[in-house]
N, C-alpha and C positions, 0 to 999 in steps of 0.2 A: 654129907648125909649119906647112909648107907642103903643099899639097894636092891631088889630083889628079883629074878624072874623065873618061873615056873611054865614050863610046857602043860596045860590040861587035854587028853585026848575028851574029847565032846560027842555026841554024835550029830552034832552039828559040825564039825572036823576041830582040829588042834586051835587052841586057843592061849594066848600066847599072856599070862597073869603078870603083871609088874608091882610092884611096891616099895615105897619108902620108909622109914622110921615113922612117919604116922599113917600109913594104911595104904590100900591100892590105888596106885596111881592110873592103870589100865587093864583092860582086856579087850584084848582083841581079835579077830578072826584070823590074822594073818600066821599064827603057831612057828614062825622062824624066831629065834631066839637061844640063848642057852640056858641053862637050869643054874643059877649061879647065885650067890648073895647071902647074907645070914642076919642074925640077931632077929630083931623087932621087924622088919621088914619082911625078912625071911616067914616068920611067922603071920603074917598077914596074905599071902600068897597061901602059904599052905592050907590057914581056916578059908580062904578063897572057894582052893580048890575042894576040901571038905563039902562045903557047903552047894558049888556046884555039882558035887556027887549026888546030892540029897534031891536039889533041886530040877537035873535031870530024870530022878527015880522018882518026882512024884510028891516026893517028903517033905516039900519046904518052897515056903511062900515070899518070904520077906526072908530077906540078907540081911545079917549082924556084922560082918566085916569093917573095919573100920575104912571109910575111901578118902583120898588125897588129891582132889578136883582141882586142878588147876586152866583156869580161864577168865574170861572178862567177869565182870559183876555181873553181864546180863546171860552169858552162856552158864554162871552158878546158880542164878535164880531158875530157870528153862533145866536143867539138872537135877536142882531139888525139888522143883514141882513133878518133875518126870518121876522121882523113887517115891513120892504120895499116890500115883496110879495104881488101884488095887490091883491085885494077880489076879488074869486071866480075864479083866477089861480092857478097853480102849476108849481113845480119845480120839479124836480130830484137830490137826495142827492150829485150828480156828480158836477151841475150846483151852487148849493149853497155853493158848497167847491170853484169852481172858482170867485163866487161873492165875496168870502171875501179874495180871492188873496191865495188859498193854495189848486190848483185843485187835488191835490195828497189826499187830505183828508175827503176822504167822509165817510172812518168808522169813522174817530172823528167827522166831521157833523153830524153823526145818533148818534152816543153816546151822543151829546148834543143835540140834539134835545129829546133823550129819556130822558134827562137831566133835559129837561127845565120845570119850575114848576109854569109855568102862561100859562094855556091852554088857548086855542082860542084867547084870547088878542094877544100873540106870537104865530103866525099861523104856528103850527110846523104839523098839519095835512095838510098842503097844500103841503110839500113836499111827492114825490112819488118815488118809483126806475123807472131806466133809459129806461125798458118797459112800463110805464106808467100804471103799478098795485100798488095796493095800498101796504105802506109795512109799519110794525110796528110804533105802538102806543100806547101811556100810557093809554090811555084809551079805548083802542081796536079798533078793526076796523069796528066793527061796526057805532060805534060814530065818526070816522073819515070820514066814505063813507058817514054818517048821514049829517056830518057839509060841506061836499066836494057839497052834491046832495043841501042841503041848499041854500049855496050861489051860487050856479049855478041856482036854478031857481027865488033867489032874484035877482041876476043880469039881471032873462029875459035870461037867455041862450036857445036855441031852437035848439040846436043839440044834438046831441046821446052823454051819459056819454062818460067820459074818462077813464073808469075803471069798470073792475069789480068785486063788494066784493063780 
């Protein structure tokens, strides 16, 4: 299977886009990598990185990318409950364990959420704990109060944060 990766500069810093013949396999904050790969793959990083132009500037809410999730049956369920989170809301690790029918399990909703290795596309920084502060992130929390203040004032939100880093 062919393979792809792409450096995105962010202003969240370099972001490092992977993909396969069927869609992105990662992004991640760590931006080491090199720019290498082609075909279908190749193509799936590039609308990637398109789309996090858009998404940066304001222009764009929901990702059409195709993604290539690989993990247990229960970190894919905890994954695609995460990209149903509308832009520029949140949740509660609590809430997200009862969305996917298992309210008992919110340390394994944070385990896979610390899990999951396509940031922002899988909006795992929009879940919060159950006082509504911000609480662990792969790529710190800076970058997650960063991407939270974001889409709140791409949305036009006009009330006081919901947290504070």
């Amino acid at each position: 299977m062919h393979e792809a990766t792409l450096i995105f500069e962010s202003p969240v810093g370099p972001l490092l886009l992977c993909a396969d013949e069927r869609g992105v396999t990662a992004c991640r904050f760590d931006g080491a990598g090199a720019n290498a790969g082609g075909g279908a793959a190749r193509r799936h990083v590039e609308q990637l990185a398109e789309e996090l132009r858009a998404y940066f500037t304001g222009e764009l809410r929901l990702f059409e990318t195709p993604l290539s999730l690989h993990g247990t049956a229960f970190r894919q369920r905890v994954w695609h409950e995460l990209t149903r989170i509308p832009f520029a809301e949140t949740i509660s690790y609590g809430e997200l364990a009862r969305r996917i029918g298992d309210p008992k399990a919110s340390r394994a909703v944070g385990a896979a959420n610390g899990a999951n290795p396509i940031a922002i596309v899988v909006p795992c920084h929009r879940v919060i704990d159950s006082a509504g502060r911000l609480h662990g992130y792969g790529g710190g929390l800076e970058r997650k109060a960063h991407l939270l203040e974001h889409e709140r004032r791409s949305a036009g939100a006009t009330v006081a944060p919901l947290f504070a880093a």
